[in-house]
N, C-alpha and C positions, 0 to 999 in steps of 0.2 A: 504494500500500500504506500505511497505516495502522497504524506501528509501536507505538504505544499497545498498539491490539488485537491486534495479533502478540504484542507482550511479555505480553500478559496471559491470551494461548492456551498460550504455552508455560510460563509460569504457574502454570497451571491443570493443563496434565499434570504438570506435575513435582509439585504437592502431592500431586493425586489418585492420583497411582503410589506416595507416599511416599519421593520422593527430593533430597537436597540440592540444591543449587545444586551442588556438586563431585562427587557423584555424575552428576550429569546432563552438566555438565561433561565429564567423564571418557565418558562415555557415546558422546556427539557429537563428542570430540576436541578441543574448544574450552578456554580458560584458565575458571577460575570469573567473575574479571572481566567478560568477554567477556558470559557467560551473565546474568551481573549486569545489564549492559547491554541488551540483550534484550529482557529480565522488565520493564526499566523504560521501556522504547521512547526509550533514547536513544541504541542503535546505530541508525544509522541509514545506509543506502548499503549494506545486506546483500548482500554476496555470492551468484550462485548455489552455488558452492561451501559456503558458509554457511548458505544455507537448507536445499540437498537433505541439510545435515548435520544440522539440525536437527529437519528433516522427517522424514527415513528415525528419526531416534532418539525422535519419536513415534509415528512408525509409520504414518504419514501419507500424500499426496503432496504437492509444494511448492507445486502450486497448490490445495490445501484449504487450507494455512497461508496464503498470501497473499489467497486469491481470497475 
């Protein structure tokens, strides 16, 4: 996986939905940090716990955001 482009998918939904980093945050259960992270592809070692929370809060499945 390719966390660059992970951070920059999720990104990409949250602008184009018109939502903060703490909204988004909030959304998927995650700290805004966290999300920070992410966005920047410098979480790295995600969780499945973590992905499917971030996946389900795109509305996604987890392997669209990964694969």
């Amino acid at each position: 996986m390719n966390y660059k482009e992970l951070g920059f998918l999720v990104l990409r939904y949250r602008r184009d939905n018109g939502l903060t980093q703490q909204e988004f945050a909030d959304k998927v259960k995650l700290s805004r940090n966290y999300v920070c992270q992410i966005e920047r592809g410098k979480a790295i070692h995600l969780s499945l716990a973590v992905l499917t929370k971030v996946a389900g809060g795109m509305g996604v499945a987890v392997k669209e955001l990964v694969g």
